[in-house]
KEKE-3310 file (N, C-alpha, C; in steps of 0.2 Angstrom, whole numbers, plus 5000, padded with zeros to 4 digits):
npx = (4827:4831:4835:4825:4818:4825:4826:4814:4806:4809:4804:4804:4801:4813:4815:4805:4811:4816:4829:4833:4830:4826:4821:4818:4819:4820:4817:4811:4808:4801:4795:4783:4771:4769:4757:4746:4746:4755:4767:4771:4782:4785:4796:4801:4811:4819:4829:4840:4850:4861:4864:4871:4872:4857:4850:4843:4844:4830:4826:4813:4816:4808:4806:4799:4797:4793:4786:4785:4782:4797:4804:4809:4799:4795:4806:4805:4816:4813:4818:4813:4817:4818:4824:4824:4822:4827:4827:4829:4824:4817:4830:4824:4814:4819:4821:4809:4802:4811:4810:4797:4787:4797:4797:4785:4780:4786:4785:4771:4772:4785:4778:4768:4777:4781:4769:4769:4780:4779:4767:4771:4782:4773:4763:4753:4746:4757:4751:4756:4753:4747:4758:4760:4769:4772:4773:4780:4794:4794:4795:4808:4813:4811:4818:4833:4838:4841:4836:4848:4854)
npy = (4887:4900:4898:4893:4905:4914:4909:4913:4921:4938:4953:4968:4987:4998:5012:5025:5036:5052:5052:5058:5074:5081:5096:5104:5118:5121:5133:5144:5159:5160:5151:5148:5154:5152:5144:5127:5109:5101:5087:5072:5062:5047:5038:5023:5017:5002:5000:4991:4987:4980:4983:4981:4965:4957:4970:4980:4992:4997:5006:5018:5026:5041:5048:5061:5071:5086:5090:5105:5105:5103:5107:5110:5110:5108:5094:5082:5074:5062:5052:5039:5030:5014:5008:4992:4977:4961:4945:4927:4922:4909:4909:4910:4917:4929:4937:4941:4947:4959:4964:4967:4968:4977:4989:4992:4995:5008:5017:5024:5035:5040:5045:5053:5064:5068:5074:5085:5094:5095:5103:5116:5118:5128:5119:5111:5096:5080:5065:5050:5036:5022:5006:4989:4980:4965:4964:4970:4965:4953:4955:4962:4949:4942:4948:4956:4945:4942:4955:4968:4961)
npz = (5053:5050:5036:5028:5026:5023:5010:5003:4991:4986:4981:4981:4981:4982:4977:4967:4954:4947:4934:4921:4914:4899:4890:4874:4865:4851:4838:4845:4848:4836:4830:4839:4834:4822:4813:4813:4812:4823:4819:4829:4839:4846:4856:4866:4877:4887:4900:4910:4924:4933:4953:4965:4972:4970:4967:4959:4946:4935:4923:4910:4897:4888:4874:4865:4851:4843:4829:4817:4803:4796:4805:4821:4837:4849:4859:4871:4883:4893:4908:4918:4935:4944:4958:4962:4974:4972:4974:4978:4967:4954:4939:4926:4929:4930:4920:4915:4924:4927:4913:4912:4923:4932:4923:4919:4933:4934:4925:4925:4932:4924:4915:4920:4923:4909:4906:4914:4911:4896:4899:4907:4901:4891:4880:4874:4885:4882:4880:4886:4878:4886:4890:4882:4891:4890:4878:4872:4876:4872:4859:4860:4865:4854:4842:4847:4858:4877:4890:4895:4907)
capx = (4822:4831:4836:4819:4815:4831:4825:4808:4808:4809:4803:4804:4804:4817:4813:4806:4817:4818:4835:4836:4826:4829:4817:4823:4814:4826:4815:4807:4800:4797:4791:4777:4768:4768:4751:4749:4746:4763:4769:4772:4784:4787:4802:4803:4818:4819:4837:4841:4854:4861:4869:4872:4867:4851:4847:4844:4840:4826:4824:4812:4816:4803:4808:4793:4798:4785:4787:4779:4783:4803:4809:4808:4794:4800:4811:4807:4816:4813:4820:4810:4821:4818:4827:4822:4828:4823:4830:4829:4820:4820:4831:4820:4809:4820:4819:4802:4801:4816:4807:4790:4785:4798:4796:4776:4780:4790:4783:4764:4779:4786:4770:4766:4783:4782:4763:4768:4784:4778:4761:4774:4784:4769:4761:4746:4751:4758:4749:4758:4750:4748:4762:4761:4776:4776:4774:4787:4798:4792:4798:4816:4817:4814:4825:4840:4840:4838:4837:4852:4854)
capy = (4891:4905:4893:4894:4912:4916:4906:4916:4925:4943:4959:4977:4995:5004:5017:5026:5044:5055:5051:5062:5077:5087:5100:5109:5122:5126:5136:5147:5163:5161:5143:5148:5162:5149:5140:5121:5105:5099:5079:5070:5054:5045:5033:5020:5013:5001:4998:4985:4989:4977:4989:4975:4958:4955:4975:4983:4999:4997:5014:5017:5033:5041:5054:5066:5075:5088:5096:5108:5105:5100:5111:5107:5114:5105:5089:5080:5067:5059:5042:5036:5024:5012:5000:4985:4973:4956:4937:4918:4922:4907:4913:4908:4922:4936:4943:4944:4951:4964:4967:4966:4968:4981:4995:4993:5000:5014:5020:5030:5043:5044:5048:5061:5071:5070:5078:5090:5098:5099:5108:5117:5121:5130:5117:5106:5089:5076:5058:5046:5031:5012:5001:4982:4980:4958:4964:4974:4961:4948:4957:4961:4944:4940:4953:4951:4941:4944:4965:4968:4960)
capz = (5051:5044:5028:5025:5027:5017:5002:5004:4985:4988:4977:4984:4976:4986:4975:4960:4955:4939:4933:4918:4911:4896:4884:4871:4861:4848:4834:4847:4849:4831:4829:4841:4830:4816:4811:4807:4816:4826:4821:4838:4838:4854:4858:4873:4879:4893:4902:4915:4924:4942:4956:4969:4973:4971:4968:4951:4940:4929:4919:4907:4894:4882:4867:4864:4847:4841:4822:4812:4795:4794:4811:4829:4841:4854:4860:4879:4885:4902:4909:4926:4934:4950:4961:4965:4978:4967:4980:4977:4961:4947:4933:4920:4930:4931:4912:4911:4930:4925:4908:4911:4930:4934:4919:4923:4940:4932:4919:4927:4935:4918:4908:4922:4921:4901:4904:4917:4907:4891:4900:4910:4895:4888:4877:4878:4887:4878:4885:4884:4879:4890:4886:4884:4890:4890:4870:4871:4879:4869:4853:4860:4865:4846:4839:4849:4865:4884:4892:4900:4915)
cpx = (4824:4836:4828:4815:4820:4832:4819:4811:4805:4809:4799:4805:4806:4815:4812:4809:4816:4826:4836:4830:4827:4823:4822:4818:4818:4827:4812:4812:4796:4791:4783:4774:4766:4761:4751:4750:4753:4760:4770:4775:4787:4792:4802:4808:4816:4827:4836:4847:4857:4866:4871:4870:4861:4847:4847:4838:4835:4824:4820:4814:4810:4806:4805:4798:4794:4788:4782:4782:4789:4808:4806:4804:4797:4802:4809:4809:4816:4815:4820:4815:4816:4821:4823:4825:4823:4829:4827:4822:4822:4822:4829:4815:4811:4822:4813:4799:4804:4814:4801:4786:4789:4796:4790:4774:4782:4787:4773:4767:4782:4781:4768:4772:4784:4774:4763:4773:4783:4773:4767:4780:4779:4764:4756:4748:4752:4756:4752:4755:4751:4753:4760:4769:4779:4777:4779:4794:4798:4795:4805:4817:4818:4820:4831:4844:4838:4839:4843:4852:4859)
cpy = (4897:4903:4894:4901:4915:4913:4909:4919:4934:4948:4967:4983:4996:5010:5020:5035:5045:5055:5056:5066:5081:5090:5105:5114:5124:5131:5142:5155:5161:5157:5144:5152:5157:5145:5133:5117:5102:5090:5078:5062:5054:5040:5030:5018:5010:4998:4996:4985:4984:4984:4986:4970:4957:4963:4977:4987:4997:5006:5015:5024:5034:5048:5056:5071:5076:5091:5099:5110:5100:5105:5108:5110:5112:5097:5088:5075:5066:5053:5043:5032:5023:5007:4996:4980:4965:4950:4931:4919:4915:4911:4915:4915:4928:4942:4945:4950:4959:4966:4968:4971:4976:4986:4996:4999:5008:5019:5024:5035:5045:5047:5056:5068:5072:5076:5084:5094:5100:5103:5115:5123:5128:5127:5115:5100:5082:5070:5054:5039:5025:5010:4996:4980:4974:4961:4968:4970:4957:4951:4958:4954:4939:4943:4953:4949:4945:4952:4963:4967:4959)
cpz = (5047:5039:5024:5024:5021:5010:5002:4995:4988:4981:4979:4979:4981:4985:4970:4960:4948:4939:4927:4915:4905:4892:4882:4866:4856:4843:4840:4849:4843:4828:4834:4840:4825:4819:4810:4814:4817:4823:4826:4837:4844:4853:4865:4873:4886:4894:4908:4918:4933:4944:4962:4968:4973:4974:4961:4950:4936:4926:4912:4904:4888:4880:4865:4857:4843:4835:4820:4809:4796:4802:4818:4834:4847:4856:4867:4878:4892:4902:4918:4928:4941:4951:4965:4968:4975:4970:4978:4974:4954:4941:4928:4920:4930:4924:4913:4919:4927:4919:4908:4918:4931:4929:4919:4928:4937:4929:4920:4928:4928:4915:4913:4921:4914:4900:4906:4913:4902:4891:4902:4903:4888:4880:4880:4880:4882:4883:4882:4884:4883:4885:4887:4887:4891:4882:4870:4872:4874:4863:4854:4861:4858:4842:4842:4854:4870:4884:4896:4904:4920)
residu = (UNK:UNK:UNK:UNK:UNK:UNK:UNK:UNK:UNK:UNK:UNK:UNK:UNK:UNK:UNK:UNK:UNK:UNK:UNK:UNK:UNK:UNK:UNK:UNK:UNK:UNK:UNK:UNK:UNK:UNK:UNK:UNK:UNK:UNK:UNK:UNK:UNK:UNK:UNK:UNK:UNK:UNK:UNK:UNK:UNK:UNK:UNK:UNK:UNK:UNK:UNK:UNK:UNK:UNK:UNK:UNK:UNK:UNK:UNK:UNK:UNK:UNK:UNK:UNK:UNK:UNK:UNK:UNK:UNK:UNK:UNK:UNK:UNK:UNK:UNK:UNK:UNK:UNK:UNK:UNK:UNK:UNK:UNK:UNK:UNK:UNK:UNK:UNK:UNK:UNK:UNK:UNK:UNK:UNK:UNK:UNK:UNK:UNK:UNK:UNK:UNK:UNK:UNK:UNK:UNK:UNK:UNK:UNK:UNK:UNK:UNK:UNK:UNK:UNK:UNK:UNK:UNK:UNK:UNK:UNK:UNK:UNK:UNK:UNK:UNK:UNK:UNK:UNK:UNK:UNK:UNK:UNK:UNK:UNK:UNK:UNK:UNK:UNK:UNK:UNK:UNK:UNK:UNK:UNK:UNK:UNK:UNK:UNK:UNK)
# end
């Protein structure tokens, strides 16, 4: 009986956590006086990371760079992470699980701390937009093979 409980497929969050915060403001007081719609370029990153047997990091990072003109208004970067405890999973499942499924979970606690810091920082919030994130997967997996696992 417990052969067949211990072949059960298993997927838990242990936990989700802010692993890195940074803002930088590095034109101001001045840059804040000045007139003129800010540019706004966002950057994902997803990293997959094991930390045990059958436990692993998924962390997702976003890179919020705001300009006006050719100088920097401000810079956030945040990277959500969570562990997950992921058991007698087919292997064929555990990419898209660990690319798809986990950074899903992750990634509404990022969008909130990129909207609370940069309000918090004295700006208007930065939303971050819904990711597909099988398309997102499905595109590294054309460009250059499996997410670290």
């Amino acid at each position: 009986m417990a052969d067949i409980q211990d072949a059960q497929p298993v997927f838990q969050i242990q936990r989700v956590y802010l692993k890195d915060l940074s803002l930088e403001q590095p034109n101001s007081p001045q840059i804040l006086v000045e007139q003129g719609q800010p540019s706004v370029d966002i950057n994902l990153a997803v990293e997959v990371q094991p930390v045990v047997e059958g436990i692993y990091e998924v962390a997702v990072t976003a890179t919020v760079t705001t300009k006006l003109g050719d100088r920097t208004l401000f810079l956030c970067e945040a990277k959500e992470a969570g562990i997950f405890e992921i058991r007698n999973i087919e292997e064929d499942q555990m990419s898209p699980i660990l690319g798809i499924a986990c950074p899903g979970i992750v990634y509404p606690y990022l969008r909130a701390v990129v909207a609370d810091t940069v309000t918090r920082a004295g700006f208007p919030p930065v939303h971050l937009a819904e990711v597909n994130f099988q398309a997102m997967y499905e595109a590294q997996q054309q460009g250059n093979g499996a997410l670290n696992a």
